[in-house]
mmJSON file of the N, C-alpha and C atoms, coordinates in Angstrom:
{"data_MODEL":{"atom_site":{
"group_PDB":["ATOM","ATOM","ATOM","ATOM","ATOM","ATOM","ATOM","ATOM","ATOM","ATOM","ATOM","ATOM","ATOM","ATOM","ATOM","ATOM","ATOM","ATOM","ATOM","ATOM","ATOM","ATOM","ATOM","ATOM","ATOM","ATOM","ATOM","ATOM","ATOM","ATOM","ATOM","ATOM","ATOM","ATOM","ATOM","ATOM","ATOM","ATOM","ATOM","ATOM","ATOM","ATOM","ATOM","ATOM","ATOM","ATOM","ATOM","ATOM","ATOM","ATOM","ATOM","ATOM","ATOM","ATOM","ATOM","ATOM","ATOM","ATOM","ATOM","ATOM","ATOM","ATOM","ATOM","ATOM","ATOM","ATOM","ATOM","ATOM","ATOM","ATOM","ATOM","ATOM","ATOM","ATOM","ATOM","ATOM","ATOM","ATOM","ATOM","ATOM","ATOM","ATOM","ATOM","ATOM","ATOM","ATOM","ATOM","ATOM","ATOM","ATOM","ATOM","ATOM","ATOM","ATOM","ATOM","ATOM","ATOM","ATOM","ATOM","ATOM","ATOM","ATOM","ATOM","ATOM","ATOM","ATOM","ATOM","ATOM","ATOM","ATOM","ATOM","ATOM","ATOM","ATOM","ATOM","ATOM","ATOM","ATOM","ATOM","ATOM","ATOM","ATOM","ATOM","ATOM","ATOM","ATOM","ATOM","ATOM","ATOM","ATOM","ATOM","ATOM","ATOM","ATOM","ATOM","ATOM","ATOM","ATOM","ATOM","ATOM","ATOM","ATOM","ATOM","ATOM","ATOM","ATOM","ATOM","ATOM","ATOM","ATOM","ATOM","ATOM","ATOM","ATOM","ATOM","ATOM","ATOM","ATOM","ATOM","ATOM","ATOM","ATOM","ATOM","ATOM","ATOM","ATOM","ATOM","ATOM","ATOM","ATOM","ATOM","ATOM","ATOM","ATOM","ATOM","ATOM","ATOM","ATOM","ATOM","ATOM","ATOM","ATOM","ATOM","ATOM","ATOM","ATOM","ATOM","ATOM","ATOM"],
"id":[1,2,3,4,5,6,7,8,9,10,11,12,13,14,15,16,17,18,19,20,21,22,23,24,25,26,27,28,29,30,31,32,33,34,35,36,37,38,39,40,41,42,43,44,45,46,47,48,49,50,51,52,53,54,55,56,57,58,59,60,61,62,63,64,65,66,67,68,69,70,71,72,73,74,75,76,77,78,79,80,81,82,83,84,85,86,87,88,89,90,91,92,93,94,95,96,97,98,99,100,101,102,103,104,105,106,107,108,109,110,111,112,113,114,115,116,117,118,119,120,121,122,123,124,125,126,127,128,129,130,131,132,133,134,135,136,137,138,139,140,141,142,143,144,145,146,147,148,149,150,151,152,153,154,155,156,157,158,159,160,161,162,163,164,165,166,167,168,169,170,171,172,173,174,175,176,177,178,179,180,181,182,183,184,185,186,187,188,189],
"type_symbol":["N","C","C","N","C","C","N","C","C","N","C","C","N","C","C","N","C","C","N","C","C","N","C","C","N","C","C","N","C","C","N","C","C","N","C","C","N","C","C","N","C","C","N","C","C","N","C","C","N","C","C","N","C","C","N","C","C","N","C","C","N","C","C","N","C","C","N","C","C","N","C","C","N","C","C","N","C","C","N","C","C","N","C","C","N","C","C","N","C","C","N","C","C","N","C","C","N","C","C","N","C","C","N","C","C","N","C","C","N","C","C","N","C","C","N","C","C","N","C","C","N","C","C","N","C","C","N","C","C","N","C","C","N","C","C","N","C","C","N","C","C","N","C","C","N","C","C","N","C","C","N","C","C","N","C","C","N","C","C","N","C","C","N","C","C","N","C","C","N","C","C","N","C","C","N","C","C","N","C","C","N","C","C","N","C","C","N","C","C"],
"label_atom_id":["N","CA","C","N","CA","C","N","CA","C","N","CA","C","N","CA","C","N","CA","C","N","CA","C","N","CA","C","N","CA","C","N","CA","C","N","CA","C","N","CA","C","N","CA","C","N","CA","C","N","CA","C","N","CA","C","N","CA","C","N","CA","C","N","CA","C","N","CA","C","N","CA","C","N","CA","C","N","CA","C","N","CA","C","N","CA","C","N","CA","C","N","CA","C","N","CA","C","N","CA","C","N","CA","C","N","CA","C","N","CA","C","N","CA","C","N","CA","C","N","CA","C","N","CA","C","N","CA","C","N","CA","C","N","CA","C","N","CA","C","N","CA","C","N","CA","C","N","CA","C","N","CA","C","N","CA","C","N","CA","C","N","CA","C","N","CA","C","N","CA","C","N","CA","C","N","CA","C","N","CA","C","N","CA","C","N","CA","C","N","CA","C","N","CA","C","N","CA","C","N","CA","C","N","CA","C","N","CA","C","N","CA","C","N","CA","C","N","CA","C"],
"label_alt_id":[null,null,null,null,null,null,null,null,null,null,null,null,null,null,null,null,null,null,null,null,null,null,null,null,null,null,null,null,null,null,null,null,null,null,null,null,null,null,null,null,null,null,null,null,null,null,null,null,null,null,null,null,null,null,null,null,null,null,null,null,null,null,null,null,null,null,null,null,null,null,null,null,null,null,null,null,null,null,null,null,null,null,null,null,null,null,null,null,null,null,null,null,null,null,null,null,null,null,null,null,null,null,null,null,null,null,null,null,null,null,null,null,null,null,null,null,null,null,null,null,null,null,null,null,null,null,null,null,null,null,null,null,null,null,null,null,null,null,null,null,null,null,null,null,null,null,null,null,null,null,null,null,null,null,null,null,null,null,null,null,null,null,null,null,null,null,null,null,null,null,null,null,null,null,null,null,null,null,null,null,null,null,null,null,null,null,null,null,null],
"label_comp_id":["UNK","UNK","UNK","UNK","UNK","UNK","UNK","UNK","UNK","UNK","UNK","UNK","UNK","UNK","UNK","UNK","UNK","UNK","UNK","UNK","UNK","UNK","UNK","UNK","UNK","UNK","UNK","UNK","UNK","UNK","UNK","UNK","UNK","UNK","UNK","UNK","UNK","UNK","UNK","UNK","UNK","UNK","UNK","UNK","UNK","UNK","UNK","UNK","UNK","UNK","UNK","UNK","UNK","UNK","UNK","UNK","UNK","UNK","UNK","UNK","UNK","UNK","UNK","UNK","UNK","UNK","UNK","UNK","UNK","UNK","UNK","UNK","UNK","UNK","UNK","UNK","UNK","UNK","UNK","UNK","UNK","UNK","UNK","UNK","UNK","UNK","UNK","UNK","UNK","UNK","UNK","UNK","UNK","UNK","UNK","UNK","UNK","UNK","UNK","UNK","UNK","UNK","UNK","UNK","UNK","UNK","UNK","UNK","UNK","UNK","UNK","UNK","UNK","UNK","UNK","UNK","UNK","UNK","UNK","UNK","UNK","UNK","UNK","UNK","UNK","UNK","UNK","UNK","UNK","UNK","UNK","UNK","UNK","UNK","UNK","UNK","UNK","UNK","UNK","UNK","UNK","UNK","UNK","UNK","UNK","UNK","UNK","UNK","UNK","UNK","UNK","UNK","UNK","UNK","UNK","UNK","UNK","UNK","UNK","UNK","UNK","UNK","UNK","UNK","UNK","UNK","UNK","UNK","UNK","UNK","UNK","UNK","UNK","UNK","UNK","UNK","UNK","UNK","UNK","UNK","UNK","UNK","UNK","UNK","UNK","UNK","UNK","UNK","UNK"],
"label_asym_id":["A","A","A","A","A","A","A","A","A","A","A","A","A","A","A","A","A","A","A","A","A","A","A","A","A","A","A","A","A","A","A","A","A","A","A","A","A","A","A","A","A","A","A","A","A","A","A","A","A","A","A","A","A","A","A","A","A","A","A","A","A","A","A","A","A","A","A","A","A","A","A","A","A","A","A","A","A","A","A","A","A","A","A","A","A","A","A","A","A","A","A","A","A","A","A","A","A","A","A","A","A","A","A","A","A","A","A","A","A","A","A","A","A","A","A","A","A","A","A","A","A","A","A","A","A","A","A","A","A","A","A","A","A","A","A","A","A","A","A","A","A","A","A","A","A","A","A","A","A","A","A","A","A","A","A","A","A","A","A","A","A","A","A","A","A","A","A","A","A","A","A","A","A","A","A","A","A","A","A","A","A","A","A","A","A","A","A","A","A"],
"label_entity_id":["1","1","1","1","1","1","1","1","1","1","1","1","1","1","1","1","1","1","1","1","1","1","1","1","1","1","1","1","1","1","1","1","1","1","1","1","1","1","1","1","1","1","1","1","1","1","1","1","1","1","1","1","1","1","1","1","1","1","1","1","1","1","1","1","1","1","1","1","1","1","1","1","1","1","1","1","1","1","1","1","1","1","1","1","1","1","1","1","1","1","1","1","1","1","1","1","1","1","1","1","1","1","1","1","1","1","1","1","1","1","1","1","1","1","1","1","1","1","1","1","1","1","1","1","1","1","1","1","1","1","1","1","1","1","1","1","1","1","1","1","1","1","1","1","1","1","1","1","1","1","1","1","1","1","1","1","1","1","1","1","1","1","1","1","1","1","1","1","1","1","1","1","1","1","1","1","1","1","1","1","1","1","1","1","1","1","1","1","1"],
"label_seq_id":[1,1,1,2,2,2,3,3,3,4,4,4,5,5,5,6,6,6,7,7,7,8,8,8,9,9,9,10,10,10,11,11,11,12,12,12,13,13,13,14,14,14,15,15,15,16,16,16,17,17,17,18,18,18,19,19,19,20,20,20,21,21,21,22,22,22,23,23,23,24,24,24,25,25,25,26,26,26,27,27,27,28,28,28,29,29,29,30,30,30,31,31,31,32,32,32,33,33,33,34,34,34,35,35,35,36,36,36,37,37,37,38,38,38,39,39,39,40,40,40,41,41,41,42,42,42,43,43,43,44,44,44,45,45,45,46,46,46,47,47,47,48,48,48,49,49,49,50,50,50,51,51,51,52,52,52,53,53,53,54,54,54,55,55,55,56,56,56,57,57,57,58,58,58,59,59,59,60,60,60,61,61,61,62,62,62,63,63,63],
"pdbx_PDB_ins_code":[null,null,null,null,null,null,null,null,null,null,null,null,null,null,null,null,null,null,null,null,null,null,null,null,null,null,null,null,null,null,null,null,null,null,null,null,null,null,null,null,null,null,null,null,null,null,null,null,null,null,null,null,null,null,null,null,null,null,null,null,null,null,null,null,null,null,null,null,null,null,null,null,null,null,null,null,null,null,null,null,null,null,null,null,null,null,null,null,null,null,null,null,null,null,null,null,null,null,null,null,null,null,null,null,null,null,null,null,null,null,null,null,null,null,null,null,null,null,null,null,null,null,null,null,null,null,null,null,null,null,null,null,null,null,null,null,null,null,null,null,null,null,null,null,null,null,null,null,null,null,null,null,null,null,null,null,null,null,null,null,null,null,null,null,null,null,null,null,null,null,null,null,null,null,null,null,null,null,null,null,null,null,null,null,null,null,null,null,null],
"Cartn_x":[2.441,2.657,1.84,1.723,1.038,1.904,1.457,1.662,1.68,2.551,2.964,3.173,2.638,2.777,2.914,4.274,4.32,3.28,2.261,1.304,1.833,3.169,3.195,4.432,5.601,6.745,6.929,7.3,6.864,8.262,8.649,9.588,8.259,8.858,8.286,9.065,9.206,10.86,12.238,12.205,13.738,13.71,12.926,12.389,11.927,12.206,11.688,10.322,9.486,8.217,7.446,7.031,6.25,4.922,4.015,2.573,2.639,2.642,2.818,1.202,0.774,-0.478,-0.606,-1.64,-1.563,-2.539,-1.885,-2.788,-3.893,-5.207,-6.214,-6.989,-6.404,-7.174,-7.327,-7.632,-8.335,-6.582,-5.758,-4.589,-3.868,-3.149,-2.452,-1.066,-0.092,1.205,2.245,2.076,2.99,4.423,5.077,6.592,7.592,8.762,9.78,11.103,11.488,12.904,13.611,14.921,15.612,15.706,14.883,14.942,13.938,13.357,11.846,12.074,13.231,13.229,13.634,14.015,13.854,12.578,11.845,10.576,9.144,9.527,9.046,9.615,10.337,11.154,10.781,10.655,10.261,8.716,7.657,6.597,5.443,6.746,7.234,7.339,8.357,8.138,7.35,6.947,5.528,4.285,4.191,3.43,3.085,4.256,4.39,4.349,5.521,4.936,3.882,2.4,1.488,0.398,0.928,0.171,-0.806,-0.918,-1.965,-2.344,-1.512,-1.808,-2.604,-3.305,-3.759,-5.668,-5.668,-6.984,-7.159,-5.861,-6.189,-7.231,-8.041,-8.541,-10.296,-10.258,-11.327,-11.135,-10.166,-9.502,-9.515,-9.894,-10.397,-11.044,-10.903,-11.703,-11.941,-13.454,-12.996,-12.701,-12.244,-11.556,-12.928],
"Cartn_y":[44.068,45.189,44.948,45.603,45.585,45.119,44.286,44.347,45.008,45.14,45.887,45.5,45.686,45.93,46.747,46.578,47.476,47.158,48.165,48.222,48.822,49.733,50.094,51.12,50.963,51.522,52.297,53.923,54.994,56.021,56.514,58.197,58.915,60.115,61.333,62.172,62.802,63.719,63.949,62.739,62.334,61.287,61.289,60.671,59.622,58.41,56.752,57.09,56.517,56.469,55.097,54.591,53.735,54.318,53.171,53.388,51.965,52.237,51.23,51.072,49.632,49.648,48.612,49.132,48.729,47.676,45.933,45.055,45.002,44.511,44.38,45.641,46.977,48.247,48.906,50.196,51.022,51.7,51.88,52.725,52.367,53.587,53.478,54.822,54.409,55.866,55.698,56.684,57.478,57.752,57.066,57.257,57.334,58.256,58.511,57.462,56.5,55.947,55.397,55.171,54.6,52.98,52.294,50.617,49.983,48.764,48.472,48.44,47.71,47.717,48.997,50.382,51.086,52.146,51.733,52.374,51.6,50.597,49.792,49.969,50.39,51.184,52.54,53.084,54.566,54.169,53.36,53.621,53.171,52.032,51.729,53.335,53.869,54.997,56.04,56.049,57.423,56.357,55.301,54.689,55.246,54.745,55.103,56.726,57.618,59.015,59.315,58.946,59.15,58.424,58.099,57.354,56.342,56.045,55.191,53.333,53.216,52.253,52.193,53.442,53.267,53.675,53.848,54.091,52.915,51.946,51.126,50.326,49.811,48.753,49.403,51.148,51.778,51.8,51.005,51.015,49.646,48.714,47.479,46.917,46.111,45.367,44.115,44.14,42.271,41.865,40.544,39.754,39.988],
"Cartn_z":[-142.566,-143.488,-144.757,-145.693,-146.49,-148.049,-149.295,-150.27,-151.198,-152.223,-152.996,-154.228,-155.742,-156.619,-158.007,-158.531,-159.67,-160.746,-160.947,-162.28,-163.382,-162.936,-164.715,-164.347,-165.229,-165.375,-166.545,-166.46,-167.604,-167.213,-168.802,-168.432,-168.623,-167.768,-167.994,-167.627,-168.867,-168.686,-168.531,-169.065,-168.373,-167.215,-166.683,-165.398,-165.16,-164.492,-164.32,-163.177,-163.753,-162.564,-162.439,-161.833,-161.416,-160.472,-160.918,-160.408,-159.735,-157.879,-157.295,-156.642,-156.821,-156.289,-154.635,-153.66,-152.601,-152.914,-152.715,-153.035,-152.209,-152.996,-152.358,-151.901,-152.53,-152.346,-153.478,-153.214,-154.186,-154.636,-153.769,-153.405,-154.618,-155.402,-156.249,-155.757,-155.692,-155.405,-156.624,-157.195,-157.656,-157.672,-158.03,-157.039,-158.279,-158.006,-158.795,-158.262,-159.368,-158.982,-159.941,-159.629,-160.598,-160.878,-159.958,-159.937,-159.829,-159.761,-159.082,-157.751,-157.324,-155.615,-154.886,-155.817,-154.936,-154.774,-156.025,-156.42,-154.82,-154.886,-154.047,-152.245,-152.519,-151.003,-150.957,-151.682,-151.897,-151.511,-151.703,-151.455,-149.966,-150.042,-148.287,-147.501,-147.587,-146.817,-146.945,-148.164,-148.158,-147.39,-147.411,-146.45,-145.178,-144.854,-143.484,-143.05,-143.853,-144.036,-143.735,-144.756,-144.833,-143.6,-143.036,-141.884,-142.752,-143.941,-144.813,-143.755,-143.129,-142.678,-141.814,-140.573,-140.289,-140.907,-142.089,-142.978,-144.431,-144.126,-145.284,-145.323,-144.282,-144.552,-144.88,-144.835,-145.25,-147.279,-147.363,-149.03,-149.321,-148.755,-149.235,-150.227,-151.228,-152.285,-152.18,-152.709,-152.324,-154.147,-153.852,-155.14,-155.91],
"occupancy":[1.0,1.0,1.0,1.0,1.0,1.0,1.0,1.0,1.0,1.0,1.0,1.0,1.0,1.0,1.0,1.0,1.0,1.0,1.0,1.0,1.0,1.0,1.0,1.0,1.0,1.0,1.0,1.0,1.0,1.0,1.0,1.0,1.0,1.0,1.0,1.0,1.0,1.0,1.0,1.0,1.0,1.0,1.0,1.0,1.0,1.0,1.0,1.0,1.0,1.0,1.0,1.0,1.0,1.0,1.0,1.0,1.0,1.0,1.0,1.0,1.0,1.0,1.0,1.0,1.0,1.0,1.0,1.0,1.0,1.0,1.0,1.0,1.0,1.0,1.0,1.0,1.0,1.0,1.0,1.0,1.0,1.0,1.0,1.0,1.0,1.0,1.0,1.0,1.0,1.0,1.0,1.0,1.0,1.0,1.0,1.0,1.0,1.0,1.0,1.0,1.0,1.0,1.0,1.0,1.0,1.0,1.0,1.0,1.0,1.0,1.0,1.0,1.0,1.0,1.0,1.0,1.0,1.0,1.0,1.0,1.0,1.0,1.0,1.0,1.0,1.0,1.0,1.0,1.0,1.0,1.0,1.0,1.0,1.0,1.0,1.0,1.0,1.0,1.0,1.0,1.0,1.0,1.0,1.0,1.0,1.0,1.0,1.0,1.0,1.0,1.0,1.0,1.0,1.0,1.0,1.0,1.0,1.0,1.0,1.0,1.0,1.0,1.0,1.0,1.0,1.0,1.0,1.0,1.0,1.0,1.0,1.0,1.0,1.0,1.0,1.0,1.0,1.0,1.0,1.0,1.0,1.0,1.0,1.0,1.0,1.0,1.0,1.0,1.0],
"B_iso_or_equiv":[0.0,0.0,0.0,0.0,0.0,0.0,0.0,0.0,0.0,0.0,0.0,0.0,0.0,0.0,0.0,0.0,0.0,0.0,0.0,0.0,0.0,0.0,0.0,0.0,0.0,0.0,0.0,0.0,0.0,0.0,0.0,0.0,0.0,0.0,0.0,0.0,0.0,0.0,0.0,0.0,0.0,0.0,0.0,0.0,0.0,0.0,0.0,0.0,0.0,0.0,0.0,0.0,0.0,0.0,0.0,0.0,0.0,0.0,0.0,0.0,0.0,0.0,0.0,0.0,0.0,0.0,0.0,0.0,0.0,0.0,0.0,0.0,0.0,0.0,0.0,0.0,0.0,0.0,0.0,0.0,0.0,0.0,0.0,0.0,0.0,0.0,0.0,0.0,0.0,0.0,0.0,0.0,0.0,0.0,0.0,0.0,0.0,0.0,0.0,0.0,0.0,0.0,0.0,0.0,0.0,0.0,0.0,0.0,0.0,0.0,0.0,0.0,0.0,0.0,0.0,0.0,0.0,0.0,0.0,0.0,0.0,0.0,0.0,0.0,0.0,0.0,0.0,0.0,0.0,0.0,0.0,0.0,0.0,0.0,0.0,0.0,0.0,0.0,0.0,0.0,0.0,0.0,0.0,0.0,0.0,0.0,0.0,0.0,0.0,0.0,0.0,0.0,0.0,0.0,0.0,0.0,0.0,0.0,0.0,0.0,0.0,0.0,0.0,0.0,0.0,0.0,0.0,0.0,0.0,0.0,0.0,0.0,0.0,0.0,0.0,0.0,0.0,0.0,0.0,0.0,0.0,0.0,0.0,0.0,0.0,0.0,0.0,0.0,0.0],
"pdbx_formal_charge":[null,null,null,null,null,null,null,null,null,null,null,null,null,null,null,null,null,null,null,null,null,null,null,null,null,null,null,null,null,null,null,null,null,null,null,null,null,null,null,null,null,null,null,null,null,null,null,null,null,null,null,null,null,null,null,null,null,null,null,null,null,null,null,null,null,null,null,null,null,null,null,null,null,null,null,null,null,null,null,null,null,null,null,null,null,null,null,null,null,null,null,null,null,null,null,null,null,null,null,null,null,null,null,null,null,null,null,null,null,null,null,null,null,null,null,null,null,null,null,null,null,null,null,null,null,null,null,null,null,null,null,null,null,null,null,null,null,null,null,null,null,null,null,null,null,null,null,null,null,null,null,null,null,null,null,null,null,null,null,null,null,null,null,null,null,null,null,null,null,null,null,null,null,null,null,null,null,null,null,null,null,null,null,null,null,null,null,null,null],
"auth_seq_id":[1,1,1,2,2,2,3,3,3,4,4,4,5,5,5,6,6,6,7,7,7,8,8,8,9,9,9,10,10,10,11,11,11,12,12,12,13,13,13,14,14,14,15,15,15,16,16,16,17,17,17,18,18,18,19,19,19,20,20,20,21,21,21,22,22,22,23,23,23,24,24,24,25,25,25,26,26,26,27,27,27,28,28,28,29,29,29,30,30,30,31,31,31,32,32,32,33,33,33,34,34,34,35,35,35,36,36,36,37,37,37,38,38,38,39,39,39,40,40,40,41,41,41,42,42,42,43,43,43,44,44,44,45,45,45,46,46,46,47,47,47,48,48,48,49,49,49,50,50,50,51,51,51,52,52,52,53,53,53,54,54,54,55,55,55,56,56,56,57,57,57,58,58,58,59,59,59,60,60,60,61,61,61,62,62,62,63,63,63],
"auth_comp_id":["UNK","UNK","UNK","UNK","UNK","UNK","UNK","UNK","UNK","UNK","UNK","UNK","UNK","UNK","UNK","UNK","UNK","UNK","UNK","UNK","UNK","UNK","UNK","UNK","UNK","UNK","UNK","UNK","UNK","UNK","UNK","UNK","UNK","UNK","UNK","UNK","UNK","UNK","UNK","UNK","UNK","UNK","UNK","UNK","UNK","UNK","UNK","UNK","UNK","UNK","UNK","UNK","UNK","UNK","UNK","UNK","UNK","UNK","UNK","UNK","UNK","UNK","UNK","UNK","UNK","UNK","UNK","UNK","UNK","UNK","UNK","UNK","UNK","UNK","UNK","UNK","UNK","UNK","UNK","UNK","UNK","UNK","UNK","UNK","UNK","UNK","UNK","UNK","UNK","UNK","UNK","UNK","UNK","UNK","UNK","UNK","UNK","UNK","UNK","UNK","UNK","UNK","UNK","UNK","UNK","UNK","UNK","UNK","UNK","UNK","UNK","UNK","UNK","UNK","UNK","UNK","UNK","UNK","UNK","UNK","UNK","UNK","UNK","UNK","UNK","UNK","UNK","UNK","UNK","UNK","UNK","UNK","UNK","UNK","UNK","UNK","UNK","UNK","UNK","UNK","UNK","UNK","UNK","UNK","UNK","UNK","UNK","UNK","UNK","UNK","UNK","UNK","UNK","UNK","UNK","UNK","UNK","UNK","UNK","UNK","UNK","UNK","UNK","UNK","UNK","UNK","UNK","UNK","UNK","UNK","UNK","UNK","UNK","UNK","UNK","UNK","UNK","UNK","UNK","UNK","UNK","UNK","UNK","UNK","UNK","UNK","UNK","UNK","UNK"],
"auth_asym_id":["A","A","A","A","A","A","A","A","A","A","A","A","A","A","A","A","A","A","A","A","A","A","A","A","A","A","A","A","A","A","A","A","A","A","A","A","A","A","A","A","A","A","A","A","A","A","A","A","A","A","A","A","A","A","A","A","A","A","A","A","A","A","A","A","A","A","A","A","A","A","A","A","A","A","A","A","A","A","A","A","A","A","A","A","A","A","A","A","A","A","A","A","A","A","A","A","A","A","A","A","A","A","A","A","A","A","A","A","A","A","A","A","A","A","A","A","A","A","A","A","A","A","A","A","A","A","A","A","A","A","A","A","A","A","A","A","A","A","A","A","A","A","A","A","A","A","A","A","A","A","A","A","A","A","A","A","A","A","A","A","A","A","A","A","A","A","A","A","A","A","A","A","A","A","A","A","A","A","A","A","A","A","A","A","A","A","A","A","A"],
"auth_atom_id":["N","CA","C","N","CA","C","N","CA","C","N","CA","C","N","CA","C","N","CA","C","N","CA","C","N","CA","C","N","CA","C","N","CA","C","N","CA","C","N","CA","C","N","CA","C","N","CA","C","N","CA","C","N","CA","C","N","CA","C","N","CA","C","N","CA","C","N","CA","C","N","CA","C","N","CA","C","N","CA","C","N","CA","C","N","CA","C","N","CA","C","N","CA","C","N","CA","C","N","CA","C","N","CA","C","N","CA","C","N","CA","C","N","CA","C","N","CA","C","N","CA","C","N","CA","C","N","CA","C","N","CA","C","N","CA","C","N","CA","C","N","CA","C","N","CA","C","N","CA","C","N","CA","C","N","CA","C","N","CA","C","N","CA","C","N","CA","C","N","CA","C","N","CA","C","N","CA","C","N","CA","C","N","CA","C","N","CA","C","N","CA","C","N","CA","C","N","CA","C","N","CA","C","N","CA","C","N","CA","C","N","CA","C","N","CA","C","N","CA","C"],
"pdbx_PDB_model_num":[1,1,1,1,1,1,1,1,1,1,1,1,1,1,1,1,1,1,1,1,1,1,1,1,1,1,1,1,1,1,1,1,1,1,1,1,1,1,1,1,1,1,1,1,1,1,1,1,1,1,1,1,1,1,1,1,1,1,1,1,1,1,1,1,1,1,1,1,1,1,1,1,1,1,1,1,1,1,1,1,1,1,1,1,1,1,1,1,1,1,1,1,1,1,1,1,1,1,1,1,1,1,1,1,1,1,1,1,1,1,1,1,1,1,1,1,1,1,1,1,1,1,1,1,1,1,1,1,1,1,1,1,1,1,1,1,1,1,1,1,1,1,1,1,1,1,1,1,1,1,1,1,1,1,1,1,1,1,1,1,1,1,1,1,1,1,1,1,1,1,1,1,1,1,1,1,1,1,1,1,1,1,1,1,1,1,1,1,1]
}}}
């Protein structure tokens, strides 16, 4: 599966958001939550949602 990090925790509107980034890619998601681990579960499933796993490694960086 792929790694996951929080880059940056913000309100907007009333609203908790996180900018979760897919390590080692270009991929950054967007996700609305109330916790880090569920912001991080939330982006787990738009993952998968999004079928992104099978186009990640066209999102690759090197170090």
């Amino acid at each position: 599966m792929v790694e996951l990090e929080i880059i940056e925790k913000y309100e907007l509107l009333g609203e908790t958001r996180y900018r979760v980034k897919i390590r080692n890619t270009k991929i950054i998601l967007n996700i609305s939550a109330s916790t880090d681990r569920e912001a991080l579960n939330r982006a787990k499933e738009l993952i998968k949602e999004l079928k992104l796993y099978e186009i990640i490694d066209q999102y690759k960086v090197k170090d």
